[in-house]
Structure formats: structure tokens, C-alpha cells
N, C-alpha and C positions, 0 to 999 in steps of 0.2 A: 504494500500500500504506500504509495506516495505521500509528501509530506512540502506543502508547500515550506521553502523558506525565505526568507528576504536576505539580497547580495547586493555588493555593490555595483553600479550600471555596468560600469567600466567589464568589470570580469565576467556580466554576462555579454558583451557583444563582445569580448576576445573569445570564452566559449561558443559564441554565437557560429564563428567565423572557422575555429577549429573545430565545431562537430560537422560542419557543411565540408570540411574536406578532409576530415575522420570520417564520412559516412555515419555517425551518430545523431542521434536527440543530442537536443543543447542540456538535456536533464542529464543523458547519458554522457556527456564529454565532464560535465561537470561532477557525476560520480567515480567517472574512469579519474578522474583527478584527484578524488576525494582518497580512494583506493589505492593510488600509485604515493601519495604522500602518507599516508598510512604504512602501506609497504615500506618504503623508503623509511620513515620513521621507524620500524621495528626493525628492518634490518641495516642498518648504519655502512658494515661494513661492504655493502653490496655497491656497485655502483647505480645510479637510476636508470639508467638506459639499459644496462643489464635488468634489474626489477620492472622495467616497461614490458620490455621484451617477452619478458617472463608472463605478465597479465593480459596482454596480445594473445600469446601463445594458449594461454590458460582456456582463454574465450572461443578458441578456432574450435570448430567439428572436429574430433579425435579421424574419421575418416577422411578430412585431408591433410595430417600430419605426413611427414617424412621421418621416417625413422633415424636416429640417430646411429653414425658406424661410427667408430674410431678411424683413426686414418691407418693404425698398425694391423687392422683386422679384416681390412677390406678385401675383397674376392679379386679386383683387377689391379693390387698394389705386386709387382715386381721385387724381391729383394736380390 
């Protein structure tokens, strides 16, 4: 359930502006923010781009991930 709350103008048309080329609601840009400052907040020694990346990835359909190889493990690596 939604929860109206009051921002300042400014932060909603920078939201405004980032969820139109996020592909989000401007509600959704501004909890995907709310979330990554959160993240970021608990974990300190992450970096943000790394914990973006991270909530990005959280959000995708598991049926179009790419699985993860190492590079020492891969089937077409030569030694």
C-alpha cells in the first residue's frame, strides 16, 4: 500500500527526469533510491555502483540472467 509523502520540488523533477529514462514511476525511481541509500548505508564497505548493480540485478526475471563462469573454469579457455 502506498503512502503518500511530501519532498522537496526540486528532487521530484530530478526523479521526475530519471525515472523517464530509468523506465520507472517517478514513485519507483524514488524508492529504487530510497533502497540503494539504504543498501549503501548498511553496507559501507561496498562500493555504490557495485550495490546499484546489485539491486538492478536483484529486480531482473531470474530467466534472463546469464550465469556466472569464472574465467579459470570456462569450457573455450586454452591453457
Amino acid at each position: 500500500m502506498g503512502m503518500p509523502v511530501r519532498i522537496d520540488e526540486s528532487l521530484y523533477e530530478d526523479a521526475k527526469c530519471h525515472a523517464k529514462a530509468e523506465s520507472r514511476t517517478i514513485a519507483g525511481q524514488i524508492e529504487f533510491w530510497a533502497k540503494l541509500g539504504k543498501a549503501a548505508l548498511d553496507n559501507p564497505d561496498l562500493p555504490v555502483d557495485f550495490v546499484r548493480d546489485l539491486l538492478i540485478s536483484r529486480a531482473e526475471p531470474r530467466d534472463h540472467a546469464t550465469p556466472f563462469i569464472p574465467e579459470g573454469i570456462r569450457s573455450d579457455s586454452h591453457d
